[in-house]
PDB file of N, H, CA, C and O in Angstrom:
ATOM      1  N   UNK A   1       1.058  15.067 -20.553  1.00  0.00           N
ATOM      2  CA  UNK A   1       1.353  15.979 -19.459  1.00  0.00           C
ATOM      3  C   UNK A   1       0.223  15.969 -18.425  1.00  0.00           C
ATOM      4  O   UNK A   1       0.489  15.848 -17.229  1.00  0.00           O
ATOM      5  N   UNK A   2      -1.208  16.113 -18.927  1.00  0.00           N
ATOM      6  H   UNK A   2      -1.424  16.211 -19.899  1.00  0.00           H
ATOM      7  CA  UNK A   2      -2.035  16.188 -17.903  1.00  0.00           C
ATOM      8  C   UNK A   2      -2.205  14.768 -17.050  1.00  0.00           C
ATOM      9  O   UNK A   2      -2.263  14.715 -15.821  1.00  0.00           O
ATOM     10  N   UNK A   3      -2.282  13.510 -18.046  1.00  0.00           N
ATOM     11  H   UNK A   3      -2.235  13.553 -19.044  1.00  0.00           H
ATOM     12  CA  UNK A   3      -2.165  12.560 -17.466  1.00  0.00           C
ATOM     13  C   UNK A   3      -0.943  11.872 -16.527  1.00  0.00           C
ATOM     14  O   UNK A   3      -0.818  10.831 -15.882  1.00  0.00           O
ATOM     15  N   UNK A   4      -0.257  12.855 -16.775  1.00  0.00           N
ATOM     16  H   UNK A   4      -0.359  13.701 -17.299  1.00  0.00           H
ATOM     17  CA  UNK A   4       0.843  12.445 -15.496  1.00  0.00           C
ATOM     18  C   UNK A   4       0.877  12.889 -14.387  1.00  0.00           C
ATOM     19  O   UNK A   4       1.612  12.443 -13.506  1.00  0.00           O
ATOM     20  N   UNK A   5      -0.352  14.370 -14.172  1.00  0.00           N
ATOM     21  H   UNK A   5      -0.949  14.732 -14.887  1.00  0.00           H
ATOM     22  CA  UNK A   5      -0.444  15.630 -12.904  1.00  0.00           C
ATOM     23  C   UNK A   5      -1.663  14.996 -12.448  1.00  0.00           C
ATOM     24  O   UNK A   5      -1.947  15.279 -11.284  1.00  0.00           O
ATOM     25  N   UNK A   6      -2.613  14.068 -13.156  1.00  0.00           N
ATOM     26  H   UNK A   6      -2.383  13.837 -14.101  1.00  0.00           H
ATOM     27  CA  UNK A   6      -3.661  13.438 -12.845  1.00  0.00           C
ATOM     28  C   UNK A   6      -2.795  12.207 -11.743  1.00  0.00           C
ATOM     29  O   UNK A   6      -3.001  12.152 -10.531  1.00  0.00           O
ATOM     30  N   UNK A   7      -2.025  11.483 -12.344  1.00  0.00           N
ATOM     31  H   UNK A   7      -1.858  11.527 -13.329  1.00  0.00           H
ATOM     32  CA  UNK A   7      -1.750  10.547 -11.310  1.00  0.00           C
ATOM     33  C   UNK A   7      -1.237  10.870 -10.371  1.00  0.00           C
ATOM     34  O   UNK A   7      -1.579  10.196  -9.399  1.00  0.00           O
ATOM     35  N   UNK A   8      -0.272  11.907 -10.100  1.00  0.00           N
ATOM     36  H   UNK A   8       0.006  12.454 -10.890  1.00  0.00           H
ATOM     37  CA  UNK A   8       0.275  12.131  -9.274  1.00  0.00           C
ATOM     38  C   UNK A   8      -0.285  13.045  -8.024  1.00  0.00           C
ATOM     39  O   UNK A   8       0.009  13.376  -6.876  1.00  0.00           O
ATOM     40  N   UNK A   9      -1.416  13.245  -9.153  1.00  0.00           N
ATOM     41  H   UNK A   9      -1.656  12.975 -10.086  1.00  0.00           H
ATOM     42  CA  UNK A   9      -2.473  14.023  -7.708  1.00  0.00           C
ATOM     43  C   UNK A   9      -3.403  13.248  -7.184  1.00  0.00           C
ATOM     44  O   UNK A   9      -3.956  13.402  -6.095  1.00  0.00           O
ATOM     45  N   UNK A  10      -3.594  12.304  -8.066  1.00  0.00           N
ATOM     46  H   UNK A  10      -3.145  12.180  -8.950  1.00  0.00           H
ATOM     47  CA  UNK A  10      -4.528  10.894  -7.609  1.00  0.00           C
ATOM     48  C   UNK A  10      -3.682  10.454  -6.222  1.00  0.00           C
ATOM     49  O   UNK A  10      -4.202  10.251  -5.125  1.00  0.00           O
ATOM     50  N   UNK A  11      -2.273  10.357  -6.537  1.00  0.00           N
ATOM     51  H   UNK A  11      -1.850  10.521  -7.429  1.00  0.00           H
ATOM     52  CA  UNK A  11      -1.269   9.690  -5.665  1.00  0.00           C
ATOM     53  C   UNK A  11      -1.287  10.200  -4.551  1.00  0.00           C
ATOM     54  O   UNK A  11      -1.439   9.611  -3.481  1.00  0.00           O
ATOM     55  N   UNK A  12      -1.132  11.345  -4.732  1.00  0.00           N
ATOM     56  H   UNK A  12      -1.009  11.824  -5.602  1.00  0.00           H
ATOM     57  CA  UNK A  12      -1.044  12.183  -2.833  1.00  0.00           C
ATOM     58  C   UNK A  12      -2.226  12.512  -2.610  1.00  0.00           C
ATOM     59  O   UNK A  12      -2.262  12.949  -1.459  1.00  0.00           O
ATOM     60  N   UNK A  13      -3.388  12.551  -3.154  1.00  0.00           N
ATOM     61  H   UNK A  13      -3.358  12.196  -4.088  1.00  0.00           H
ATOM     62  CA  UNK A  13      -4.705  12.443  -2.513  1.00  0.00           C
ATOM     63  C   UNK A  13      -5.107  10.939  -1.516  1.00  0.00           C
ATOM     64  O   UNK A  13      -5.658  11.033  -0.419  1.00  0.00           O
ATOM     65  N   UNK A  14      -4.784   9.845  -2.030  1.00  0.00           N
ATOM     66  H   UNK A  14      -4.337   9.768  -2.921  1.00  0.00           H
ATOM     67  CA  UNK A  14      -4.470   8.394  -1.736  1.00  0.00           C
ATOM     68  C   UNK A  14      -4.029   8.293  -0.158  1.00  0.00           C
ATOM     69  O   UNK A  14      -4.554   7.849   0.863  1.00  0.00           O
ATOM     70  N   UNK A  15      -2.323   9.181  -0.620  1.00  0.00           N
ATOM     71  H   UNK A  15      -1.897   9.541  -1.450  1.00  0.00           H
ATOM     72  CA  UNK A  15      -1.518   9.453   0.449  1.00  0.00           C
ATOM     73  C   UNK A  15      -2.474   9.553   1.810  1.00  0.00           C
ATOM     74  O   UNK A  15      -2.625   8.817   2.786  1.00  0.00           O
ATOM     75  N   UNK A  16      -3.201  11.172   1.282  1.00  0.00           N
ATOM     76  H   UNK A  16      -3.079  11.770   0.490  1.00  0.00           H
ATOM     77  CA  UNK A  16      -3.271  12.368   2.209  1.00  0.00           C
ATOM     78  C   UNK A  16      -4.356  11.477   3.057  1.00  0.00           C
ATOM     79  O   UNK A  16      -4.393  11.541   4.286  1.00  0.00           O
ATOM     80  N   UNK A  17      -5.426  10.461   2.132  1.00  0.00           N
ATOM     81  H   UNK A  17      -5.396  10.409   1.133  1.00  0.00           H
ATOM     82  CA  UNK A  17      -6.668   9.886   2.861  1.00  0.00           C
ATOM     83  C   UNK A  17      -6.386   9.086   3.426  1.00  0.00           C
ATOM     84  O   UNK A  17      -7.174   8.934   4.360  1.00  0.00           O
ATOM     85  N   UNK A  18      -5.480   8.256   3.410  1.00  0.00           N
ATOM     86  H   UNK A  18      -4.840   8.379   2.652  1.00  0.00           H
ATOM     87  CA  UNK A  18      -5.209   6.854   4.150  1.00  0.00           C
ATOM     88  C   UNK A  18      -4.235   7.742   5.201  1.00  0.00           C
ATOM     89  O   UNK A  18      -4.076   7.193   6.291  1.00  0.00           O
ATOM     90  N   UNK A  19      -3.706   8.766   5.060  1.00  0.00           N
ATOM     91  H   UNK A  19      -3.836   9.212   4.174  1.00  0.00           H
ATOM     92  CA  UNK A  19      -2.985   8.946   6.410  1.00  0.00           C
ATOM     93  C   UNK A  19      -4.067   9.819   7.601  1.00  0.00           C
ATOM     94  O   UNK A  19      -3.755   9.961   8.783  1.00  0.00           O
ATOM     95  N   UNK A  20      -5.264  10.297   7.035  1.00  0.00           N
ATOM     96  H   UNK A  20      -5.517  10.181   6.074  1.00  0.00           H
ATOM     97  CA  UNK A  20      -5.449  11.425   7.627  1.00  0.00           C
ATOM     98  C   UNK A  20      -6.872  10.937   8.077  1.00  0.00           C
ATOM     99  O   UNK A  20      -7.434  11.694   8.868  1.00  0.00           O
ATOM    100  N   UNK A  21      -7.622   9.684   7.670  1.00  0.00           N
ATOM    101  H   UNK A  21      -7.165   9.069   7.027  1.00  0.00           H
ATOM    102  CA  UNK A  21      -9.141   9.024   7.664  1.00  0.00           C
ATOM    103  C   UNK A  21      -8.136   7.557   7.424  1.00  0.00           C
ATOM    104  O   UNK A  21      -7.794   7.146   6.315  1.00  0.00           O
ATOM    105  N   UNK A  22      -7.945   7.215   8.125  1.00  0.00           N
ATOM    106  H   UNK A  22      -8.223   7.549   9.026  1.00  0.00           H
ATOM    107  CA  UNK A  22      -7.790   5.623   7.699  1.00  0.00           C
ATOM    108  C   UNK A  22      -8.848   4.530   8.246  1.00  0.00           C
ATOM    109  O   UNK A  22      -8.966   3.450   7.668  1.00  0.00           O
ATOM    110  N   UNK A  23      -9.496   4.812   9.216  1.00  0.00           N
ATOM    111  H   UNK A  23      -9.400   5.689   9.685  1.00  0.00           H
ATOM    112  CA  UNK A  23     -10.665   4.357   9.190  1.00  0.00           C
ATOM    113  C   UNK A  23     -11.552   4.281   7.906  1.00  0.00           C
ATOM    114  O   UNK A  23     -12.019   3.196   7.558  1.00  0.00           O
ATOM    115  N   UNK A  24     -11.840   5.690   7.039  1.00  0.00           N
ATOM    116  H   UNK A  24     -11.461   6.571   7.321  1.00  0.00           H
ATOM    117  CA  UNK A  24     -12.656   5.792   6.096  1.00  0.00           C
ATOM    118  C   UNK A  24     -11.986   4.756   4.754  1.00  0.00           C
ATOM    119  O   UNK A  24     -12.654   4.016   4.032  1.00  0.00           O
ATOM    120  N   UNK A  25     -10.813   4.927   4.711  1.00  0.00           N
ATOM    121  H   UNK A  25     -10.270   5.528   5.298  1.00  0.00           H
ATOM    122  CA  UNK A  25     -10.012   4.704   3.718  1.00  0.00           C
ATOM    123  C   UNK A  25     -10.156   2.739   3.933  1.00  0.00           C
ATOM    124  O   UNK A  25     -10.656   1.976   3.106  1.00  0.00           O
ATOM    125  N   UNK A  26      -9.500   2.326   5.380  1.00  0.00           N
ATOM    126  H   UNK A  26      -9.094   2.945   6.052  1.00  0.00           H
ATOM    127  CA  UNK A  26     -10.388   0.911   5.450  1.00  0.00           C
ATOM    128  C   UNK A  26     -11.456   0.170   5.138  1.00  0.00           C
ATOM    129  O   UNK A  26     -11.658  -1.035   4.987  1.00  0.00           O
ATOM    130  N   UNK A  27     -12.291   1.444   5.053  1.00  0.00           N
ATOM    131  H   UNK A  27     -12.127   2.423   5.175  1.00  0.00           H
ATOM    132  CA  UNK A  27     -13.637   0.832   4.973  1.00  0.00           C
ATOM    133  C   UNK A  27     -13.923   0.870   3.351  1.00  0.00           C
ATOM    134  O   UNK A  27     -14.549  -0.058   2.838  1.00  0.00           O
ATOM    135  N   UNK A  28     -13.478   1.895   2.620  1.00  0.00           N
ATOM    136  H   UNK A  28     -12.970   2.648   3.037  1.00  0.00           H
ATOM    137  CA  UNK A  28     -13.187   2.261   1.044  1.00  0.00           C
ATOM    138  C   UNK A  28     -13.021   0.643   0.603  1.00  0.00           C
ATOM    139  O   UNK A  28     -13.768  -0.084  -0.051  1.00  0.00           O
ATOM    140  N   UNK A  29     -11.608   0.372   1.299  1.00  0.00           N
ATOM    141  H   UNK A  29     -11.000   0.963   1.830  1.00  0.00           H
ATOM    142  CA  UNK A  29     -10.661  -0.483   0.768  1.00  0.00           C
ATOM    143  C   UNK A  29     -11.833  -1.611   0.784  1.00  0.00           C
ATOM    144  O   UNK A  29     -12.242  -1.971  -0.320  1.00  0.00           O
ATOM    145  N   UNK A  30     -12.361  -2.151   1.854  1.00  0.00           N
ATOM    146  H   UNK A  30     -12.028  -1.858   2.751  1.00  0.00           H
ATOM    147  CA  UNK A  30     -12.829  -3.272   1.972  1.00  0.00           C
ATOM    148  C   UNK A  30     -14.410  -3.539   1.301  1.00  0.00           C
ATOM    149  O   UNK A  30     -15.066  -4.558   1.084  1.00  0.00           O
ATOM    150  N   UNK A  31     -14.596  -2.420   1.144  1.00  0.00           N
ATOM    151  H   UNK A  31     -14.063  -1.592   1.320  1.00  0.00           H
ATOM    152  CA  UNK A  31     -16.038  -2.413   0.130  1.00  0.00           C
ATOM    153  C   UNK A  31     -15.458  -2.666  -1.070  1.00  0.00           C
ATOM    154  O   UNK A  31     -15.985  -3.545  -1.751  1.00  0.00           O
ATOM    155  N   UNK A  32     -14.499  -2.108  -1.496  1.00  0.00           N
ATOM    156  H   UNK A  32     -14.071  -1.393  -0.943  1.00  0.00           H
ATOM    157  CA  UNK A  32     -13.860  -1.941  -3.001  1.00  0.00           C
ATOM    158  C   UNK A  32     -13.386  -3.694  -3.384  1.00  0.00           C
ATOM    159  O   UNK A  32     -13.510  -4.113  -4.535  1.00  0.00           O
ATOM    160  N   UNK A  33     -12.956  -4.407  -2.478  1.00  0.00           N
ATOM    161  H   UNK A  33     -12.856  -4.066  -1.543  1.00  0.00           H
ATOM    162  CA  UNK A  33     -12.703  -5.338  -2.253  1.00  0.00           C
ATOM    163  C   UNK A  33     -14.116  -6.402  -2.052  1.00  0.00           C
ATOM    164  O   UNK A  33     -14.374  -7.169  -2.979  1.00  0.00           O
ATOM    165  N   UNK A  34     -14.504  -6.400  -1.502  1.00  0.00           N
ATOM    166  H   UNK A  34     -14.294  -5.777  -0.749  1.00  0.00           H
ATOM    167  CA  UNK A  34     -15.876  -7.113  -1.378  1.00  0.00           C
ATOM    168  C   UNK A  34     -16.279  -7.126  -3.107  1.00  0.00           C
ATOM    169  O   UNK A  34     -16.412  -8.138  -3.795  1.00  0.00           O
ATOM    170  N   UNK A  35     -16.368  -6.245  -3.385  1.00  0.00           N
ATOM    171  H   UNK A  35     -16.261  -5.423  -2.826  1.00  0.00           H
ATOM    172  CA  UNK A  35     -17.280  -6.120  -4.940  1.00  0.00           C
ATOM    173  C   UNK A  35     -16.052  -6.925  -6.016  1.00  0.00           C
ATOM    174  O   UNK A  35     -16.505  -7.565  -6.965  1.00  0.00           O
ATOM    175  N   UNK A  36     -14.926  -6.879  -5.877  1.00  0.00           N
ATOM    176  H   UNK A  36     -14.558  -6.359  -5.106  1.00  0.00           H
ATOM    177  CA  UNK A  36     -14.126  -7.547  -6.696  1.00  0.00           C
ATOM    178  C   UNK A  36     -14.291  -9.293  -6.517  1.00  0.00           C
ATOM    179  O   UNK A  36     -14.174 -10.175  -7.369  1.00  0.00           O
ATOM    180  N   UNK A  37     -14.549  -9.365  -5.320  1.00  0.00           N
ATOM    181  H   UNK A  37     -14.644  -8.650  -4.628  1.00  0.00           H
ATOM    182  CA  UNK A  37     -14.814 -10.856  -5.054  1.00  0.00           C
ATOM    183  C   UNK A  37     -16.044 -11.173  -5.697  1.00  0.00           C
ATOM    184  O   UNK A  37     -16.226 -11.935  -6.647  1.00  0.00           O
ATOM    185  N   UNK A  38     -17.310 -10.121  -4.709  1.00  0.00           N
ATOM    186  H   UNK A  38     -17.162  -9.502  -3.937  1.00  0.00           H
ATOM    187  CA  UNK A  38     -18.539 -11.119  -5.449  1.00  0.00           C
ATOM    188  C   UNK A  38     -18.294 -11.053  -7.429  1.00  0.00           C
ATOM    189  O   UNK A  38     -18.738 -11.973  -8.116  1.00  0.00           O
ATOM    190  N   UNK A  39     -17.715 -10.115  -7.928  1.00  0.00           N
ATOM    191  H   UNK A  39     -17.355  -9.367  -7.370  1.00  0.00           H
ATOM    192  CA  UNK A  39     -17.762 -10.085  -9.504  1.00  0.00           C
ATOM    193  C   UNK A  39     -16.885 -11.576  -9.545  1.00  0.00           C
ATOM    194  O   UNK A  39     -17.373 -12.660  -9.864  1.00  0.00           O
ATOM    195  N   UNK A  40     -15.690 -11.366  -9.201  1.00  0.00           N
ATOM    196  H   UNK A  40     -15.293 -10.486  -8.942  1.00  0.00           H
ATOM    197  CA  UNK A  40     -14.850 -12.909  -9.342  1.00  0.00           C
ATOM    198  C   UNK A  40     -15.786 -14.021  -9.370  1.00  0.00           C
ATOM    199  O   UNK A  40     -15.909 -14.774 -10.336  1.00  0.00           O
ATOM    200  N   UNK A  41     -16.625 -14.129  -7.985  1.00  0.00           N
ATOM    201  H   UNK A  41     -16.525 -13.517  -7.200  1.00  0.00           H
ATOM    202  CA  UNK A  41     -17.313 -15.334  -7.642  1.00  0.00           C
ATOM    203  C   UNK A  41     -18.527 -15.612  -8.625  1.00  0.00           C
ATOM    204  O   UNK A  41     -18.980 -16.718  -8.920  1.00  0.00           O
ATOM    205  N   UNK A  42     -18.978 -14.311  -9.089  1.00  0.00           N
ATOM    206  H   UNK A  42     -18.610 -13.413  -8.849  1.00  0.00           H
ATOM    207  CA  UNK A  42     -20.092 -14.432 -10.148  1.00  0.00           C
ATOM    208  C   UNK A  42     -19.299 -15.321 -11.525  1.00  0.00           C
ATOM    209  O   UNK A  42     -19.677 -16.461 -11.797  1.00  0.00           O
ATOM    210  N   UNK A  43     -18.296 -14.707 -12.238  1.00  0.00           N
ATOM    211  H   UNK A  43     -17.989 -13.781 -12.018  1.00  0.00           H
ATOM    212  CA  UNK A  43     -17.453 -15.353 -13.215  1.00  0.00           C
ATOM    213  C   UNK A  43     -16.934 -16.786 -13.087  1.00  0.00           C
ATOM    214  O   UNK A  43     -16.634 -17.336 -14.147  1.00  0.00           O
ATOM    215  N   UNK A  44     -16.757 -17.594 -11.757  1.00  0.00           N
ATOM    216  H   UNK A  44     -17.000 -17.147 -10.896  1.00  0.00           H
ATOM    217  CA  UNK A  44     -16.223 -18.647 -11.749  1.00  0.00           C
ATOM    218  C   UNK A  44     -17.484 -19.369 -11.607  1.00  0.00           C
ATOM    219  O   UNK A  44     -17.462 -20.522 -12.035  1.00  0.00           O
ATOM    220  N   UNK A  45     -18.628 -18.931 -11.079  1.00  0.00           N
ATOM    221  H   UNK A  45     -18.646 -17.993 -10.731  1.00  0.00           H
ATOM    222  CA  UNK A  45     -20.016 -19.561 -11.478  1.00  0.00           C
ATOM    223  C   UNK A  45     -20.582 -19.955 -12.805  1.00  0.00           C
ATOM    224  O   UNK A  45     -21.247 -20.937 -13.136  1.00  0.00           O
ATOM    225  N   UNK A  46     -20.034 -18.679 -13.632  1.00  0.00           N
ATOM    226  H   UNK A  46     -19.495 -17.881 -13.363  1.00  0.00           H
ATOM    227  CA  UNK A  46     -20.935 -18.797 -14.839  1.00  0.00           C
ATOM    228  C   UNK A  46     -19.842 -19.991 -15.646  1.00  0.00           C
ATOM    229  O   UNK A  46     -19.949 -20.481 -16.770  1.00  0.00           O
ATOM    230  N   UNK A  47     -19.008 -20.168 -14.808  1.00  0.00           N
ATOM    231  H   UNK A  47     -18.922 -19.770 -13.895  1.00  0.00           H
ATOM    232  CA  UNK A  47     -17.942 -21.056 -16.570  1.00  0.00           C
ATOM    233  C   UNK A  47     -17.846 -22.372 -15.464  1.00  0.00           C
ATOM    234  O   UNK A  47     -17.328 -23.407 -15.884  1.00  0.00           O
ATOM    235  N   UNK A  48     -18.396 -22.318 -13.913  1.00  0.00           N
ATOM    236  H   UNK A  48     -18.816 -21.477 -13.572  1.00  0.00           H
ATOM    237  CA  UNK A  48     -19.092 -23.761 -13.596  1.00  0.00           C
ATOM    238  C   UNK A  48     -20.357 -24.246 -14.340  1.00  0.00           C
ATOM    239  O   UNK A  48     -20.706 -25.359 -14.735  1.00  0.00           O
ATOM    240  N   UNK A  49     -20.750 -23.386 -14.377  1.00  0.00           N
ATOM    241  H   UNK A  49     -20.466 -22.483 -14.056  1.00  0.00           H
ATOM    242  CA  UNK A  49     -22.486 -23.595 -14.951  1.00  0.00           C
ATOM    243  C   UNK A  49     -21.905 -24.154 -16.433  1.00  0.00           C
ATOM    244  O   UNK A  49     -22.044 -25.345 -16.711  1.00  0.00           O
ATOM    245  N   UNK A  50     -21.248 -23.227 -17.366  1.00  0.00           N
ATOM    246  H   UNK A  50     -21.136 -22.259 -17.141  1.00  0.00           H
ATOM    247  CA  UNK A  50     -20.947 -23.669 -18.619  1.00  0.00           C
ATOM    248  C   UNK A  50     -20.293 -25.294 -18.825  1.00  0.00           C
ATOM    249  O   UNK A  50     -20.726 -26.138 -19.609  1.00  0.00           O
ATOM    250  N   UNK A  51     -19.510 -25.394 -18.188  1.00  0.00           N
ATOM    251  H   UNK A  51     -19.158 -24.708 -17.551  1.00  0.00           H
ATOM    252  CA  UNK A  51     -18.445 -26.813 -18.562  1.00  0.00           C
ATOM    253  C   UNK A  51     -19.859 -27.597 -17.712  1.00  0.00           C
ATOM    254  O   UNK A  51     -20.626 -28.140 -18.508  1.00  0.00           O
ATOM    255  N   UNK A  52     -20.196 -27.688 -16.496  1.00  0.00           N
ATOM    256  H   UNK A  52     -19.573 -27.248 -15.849  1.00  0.00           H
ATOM    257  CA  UNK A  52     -21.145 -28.523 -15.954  1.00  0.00           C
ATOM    258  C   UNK A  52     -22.694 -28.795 -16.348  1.00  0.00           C
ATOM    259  O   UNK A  52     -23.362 -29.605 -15.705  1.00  0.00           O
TER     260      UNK A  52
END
């Protein structure tokens, strides 16, 4: 039960920021994004390094 009032308030909080700061919410997005890459790019290094 709680974990379903958790998402759904996660959800329209989401909503409420990307409609109401979408500037901020862009910039969220693209930091949040940046860090998924460099981690990616770190991982496809380490299993170059390994096989090479």
């Amino acid at each position: 039960m709680i974990k379903k009032i958790l998402t759904w308030g996660g959800l329209a909080f989401l909503i409420f920021f990307i409609a109401y700061k979408p500037t901020s919410a862009a910039t969220v997005a693209k930091t949040i994004g940046g860090g998924i890459v460099d981690i990616l790019t770190g991982v496809g290094n380490f299993f170059s390094s390994l096989v090479g």
